[in-house]
N, C-alpha and C positions, 0 to 999 in steps of 0.2 A: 256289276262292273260295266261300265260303257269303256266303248275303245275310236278310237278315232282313226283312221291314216289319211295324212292331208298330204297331198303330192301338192306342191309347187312349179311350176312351170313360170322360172324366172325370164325378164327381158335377154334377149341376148347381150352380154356384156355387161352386165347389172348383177353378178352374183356378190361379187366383193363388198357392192353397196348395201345388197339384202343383208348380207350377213351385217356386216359395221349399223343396218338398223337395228337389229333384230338386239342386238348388244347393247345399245342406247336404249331401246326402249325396255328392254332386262326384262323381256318378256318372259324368258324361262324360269327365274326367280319368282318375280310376280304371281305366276299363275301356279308354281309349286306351292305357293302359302297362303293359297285360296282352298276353304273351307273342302273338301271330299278330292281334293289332285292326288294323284298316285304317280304318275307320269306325267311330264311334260318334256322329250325329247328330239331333237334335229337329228338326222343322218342324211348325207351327203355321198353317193353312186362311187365306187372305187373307180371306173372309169369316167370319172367328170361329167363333165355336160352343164344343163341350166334348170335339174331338176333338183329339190331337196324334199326329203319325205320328213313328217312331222309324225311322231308317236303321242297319241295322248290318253290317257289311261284317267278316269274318274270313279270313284265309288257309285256314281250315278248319275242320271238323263240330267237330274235336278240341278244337281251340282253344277255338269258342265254347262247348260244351261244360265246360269248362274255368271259364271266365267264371261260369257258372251256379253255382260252387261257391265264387267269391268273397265275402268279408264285406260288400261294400259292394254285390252282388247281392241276397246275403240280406235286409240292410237296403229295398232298393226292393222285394223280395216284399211284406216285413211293411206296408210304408207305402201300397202297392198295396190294402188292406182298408181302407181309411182314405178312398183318394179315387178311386179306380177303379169304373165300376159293370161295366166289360166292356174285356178285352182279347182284339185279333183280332190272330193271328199268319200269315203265311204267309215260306215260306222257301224258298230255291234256292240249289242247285249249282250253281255254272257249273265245268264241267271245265277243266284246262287245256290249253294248245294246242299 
């Protein structure tokens, strides 16, 4: 299993538009019906602010990997110059058992 948490560090004032892209581009759909996705999830801070965290969960490096080379990945790169001032990435392996 690979796991992803992507923080987002929106422009200020730019959340409502991240969000309304993130919608159009049906990113969450898309990349659920991409070959090894387990997860594909947004969560949004109970105290607000201009971060959102992204859960993403794959059967493997490969897969997500994979993902990365999708039209509708490319599409949230390009849109990402737009309304992102910083994304934090960290990610794990979990082996199997």
């Amino acid at each position: 299993m690979y796991i992803l948490h992507v923080t987002y560090k929106v422009k200020a004032g730019q959340m409502d538009n991240w969000l309304a892209r993130l919608k159009e581009i049906d990113i969450v759909r898309k990349s659920l019906d991409e070959p090894g996705a387990v997860q594909y999830r947004y969560y949004r801070p109970l105290e607000g602010g201009n971060e959102l965290f992204l859960l993403e969960m794959w059967d493997s490096v490969e897969a997500q990997k994979e993902h990365t080379m999708s039209p509708h990945f490319k599409e949230l790169a390009a849109a990402k110059a737009e309304f992102i001032e910083e994304t934090v990435i960290e990610d794990f392996v979990i082996p199997e058992r």
